[in-house]
N, CA, C and O atoms as a Tinker XYZ file with bonds, in Angstrom:
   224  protein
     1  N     19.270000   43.563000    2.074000    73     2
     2  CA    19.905000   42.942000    0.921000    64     1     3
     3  C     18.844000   42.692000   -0.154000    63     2     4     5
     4  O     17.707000   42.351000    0.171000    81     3
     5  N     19.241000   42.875000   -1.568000    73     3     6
     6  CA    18.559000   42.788000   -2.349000    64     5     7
     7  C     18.791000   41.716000   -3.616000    63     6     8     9
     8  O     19.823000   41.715000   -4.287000    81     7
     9  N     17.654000   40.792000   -3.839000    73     7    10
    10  CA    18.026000   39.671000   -4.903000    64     9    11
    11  C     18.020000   40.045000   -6.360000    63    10    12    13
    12  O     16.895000   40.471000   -6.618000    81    11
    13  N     18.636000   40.065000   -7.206000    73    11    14
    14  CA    18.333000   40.298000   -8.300000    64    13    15
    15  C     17.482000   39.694000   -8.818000    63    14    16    17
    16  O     17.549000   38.598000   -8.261000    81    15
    17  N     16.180000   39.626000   -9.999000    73    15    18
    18  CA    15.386000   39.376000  -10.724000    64    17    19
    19  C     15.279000   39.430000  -11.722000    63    18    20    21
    20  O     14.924000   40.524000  -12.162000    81    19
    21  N     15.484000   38.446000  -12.575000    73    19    22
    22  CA    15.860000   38.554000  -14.512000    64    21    23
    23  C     14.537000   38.005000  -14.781000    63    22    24    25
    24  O     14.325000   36.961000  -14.164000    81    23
    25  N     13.554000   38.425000  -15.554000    73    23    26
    26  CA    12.233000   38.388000  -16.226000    64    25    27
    27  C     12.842000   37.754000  -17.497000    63    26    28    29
    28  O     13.678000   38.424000  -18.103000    81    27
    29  N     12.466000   36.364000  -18.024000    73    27    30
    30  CA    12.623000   35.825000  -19.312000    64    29    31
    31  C     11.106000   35.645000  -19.747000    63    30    32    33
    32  O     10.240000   34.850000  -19.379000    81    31
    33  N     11.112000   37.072000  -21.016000    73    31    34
    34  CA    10.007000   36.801000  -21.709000    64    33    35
    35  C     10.023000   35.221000  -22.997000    63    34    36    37
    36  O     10.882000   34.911000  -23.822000    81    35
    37  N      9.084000   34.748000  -22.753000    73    35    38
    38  CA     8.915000   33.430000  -23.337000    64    37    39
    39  C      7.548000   34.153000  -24.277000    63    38    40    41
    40  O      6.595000   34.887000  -24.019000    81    39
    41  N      8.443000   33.034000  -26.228000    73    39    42
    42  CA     6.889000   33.587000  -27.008000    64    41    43
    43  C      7.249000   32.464000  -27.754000    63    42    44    45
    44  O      8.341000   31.901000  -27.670000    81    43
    45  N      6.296000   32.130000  -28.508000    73    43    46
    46  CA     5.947000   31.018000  -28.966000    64    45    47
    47  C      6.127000   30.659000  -30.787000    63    46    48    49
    48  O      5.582000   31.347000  -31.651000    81    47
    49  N      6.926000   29.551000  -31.051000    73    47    50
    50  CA     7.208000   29.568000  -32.317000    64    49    51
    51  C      6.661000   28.491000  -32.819000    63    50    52    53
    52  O      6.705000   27.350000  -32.358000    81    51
    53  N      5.969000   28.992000  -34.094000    73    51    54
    54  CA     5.248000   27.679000  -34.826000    64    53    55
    55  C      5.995000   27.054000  -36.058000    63    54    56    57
    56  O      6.122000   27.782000  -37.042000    81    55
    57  N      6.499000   25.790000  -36.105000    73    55    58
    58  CA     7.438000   25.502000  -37.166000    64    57    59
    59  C      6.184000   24.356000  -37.952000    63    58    60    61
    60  O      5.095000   23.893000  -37.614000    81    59
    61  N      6.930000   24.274000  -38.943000    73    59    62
    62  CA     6.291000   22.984000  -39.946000    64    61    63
    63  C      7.533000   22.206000  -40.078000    63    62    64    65
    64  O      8.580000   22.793000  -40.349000    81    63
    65  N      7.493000   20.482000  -39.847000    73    63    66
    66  CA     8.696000   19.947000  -39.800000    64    65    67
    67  C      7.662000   18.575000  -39.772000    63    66    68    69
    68  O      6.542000   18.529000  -39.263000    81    67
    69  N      8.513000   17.294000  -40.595000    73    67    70
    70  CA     8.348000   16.106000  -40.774000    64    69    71
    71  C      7.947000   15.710000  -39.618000    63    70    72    73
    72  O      8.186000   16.137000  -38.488000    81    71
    73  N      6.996000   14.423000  -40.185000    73    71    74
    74  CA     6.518000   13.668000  -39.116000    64    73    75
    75  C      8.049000   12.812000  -38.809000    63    74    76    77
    76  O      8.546000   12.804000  -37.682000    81    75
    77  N      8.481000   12.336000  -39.615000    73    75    78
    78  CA    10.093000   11.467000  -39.009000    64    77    79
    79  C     11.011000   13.186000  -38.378000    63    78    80    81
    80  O     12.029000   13.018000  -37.708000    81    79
    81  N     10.690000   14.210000  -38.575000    73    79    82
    82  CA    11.836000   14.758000  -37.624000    64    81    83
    83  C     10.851000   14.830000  -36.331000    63    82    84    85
    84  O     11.295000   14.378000  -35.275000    81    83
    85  N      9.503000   15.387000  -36.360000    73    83    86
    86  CA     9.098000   15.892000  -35.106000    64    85    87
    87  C      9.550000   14.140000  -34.192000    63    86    88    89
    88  O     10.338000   14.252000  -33.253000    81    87
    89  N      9.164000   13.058000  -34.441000    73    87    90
    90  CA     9.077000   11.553000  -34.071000    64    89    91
    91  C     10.490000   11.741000  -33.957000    63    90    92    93
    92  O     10.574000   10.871000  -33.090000    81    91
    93  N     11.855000   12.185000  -34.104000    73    91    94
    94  CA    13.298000   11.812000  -33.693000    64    93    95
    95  C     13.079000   13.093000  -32.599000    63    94    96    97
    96  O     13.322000   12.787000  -31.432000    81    95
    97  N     12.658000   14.453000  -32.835000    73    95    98
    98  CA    12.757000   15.215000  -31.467000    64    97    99
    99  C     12.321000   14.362000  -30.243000    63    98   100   101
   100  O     13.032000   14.071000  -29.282000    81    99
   101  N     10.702000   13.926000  -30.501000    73    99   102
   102  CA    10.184000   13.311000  -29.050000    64   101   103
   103  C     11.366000   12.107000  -28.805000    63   102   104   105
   104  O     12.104000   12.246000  -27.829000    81   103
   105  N     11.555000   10.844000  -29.752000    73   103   106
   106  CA    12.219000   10.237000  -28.845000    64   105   107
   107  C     14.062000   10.686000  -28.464000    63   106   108   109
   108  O     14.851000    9.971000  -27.845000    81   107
   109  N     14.287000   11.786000  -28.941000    73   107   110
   110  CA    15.082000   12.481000  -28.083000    64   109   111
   111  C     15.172000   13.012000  -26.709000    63   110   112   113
   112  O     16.110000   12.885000  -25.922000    81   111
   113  N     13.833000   13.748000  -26.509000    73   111   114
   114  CA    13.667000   14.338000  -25.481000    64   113   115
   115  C     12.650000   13.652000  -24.678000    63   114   116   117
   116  O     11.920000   14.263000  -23.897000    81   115
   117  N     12.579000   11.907000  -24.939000    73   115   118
   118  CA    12.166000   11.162000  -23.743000    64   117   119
   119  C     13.725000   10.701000  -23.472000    63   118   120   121
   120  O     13.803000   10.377000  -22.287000    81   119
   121  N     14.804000   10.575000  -24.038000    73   119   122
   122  CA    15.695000   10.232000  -23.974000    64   121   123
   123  C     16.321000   10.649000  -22.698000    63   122   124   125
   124  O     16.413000    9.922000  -21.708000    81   123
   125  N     16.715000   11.778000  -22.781000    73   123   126
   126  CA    17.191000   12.822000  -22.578000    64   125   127
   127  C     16.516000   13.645000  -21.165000    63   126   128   129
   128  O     16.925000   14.587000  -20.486000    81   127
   129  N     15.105000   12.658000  -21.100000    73   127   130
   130  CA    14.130000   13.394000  -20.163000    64   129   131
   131  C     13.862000   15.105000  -19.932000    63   130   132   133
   132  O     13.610000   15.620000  -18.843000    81   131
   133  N     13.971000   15.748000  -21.101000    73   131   134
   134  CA    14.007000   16.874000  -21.757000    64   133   135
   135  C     12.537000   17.131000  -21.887000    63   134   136   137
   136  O     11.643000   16.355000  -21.550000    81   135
   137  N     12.373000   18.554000  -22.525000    73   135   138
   138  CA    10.870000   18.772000  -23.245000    64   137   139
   139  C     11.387000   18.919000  -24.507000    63   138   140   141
   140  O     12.613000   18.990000  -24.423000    81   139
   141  N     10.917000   19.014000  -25.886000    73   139   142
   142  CA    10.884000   19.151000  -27.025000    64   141   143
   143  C     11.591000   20.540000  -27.137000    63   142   144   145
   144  O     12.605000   20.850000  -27.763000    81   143
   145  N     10.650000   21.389000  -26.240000    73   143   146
   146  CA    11.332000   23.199000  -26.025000    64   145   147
   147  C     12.778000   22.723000  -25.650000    63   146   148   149
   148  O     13.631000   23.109000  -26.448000    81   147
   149  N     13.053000   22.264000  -25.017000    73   147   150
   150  CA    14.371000   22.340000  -23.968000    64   149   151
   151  C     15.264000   21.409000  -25.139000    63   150   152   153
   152  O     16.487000   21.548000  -25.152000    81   151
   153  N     14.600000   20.454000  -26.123000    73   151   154
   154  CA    15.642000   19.973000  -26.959000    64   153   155
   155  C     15.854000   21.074000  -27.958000    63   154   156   157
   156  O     16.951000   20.853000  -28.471000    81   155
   157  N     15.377000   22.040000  -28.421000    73   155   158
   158  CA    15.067000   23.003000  -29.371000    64   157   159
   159  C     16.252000   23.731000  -28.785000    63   158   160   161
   160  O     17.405000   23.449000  -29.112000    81   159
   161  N     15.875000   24.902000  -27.703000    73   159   162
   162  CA    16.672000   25.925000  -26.977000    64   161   163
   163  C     17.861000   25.074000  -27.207000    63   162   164   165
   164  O     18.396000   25.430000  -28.257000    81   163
   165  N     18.513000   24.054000  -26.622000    73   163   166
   166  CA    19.866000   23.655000  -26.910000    64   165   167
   167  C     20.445000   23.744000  -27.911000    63   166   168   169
   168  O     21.204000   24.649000  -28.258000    81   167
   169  N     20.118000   22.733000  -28.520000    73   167   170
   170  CA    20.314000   23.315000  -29.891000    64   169   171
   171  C     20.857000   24.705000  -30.419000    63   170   172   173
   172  O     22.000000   24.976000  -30.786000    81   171
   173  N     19.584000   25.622000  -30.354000    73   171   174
   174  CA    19.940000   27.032000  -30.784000    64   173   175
   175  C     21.255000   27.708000  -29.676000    63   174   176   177
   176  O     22.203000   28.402000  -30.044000    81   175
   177  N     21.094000   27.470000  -28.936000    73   175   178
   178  CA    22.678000   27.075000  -27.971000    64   177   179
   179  C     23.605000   27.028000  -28.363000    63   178   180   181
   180  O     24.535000   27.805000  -28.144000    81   179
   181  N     23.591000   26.071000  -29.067000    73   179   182
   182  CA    24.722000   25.987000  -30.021000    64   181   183
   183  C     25.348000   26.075000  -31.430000    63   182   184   185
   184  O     26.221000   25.494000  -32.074000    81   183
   185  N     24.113000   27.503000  -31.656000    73   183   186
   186  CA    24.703000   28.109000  -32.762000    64   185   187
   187  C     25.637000   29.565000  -32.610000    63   186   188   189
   188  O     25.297000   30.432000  -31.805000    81   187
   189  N     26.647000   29.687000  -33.338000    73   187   190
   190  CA    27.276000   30.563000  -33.439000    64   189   191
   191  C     26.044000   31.823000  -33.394000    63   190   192   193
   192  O     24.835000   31.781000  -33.622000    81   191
   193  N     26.996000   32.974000  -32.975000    73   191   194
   194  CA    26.393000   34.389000  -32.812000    64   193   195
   195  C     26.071000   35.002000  -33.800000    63   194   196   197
   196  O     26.820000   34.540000  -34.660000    81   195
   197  N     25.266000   35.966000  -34.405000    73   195   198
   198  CA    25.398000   36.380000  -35.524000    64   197   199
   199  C     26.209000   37.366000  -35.755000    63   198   200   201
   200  O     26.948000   37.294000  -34.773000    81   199
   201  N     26.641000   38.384000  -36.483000    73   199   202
   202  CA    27.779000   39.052000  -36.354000    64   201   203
   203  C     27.122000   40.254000  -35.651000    63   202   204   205
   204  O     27.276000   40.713000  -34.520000    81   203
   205  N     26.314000   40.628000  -36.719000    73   203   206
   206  CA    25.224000   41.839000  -36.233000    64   205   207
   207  C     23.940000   41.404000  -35.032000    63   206   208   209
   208  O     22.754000   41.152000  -35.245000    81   207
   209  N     24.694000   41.435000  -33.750000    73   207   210
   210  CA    24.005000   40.423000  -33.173000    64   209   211
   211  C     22.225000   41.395000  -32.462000    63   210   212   213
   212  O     21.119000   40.989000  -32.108000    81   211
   213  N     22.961000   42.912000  -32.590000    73   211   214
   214  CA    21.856000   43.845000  -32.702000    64   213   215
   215  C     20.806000   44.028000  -33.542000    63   214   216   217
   216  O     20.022000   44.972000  -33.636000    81   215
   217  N     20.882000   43.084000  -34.096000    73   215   218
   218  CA    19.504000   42.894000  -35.500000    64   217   219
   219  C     18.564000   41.844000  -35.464000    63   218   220   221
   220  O     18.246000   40.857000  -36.127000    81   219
   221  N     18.216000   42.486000  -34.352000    73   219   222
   222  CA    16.880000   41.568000  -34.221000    64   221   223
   223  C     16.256000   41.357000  -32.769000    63   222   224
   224  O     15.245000   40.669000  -32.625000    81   223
């Protein structure tokens, strides 16, 4: 029997964002007991698809 194996390449994004937003992410994601990444990814979670979702 054989397990399947899904490889998630992970790369790294550098944003510029307020000291009052980065300071509402962290105490979100002590909230939440989250990482900052893991409050981010959600987020983008829950954006609609793009239409042309092959572009990019």
């Amino acid at each position: 029997m054989f397990a399947l194996c899904t490889v998630v390449v992970k790369k790294d994004l550098h944003i510029r964002i307020s000291e009052r937003r980065q300071h509402k992410l962290r105490l979100l994601a002590i909230e939440k007991d989250k990482t900052i990444t893991q409050i981010i990814e959600d987020l983008i979670d829950t954006l609609p698809e793009p239409e042309n979702s092959n572009a990019g």
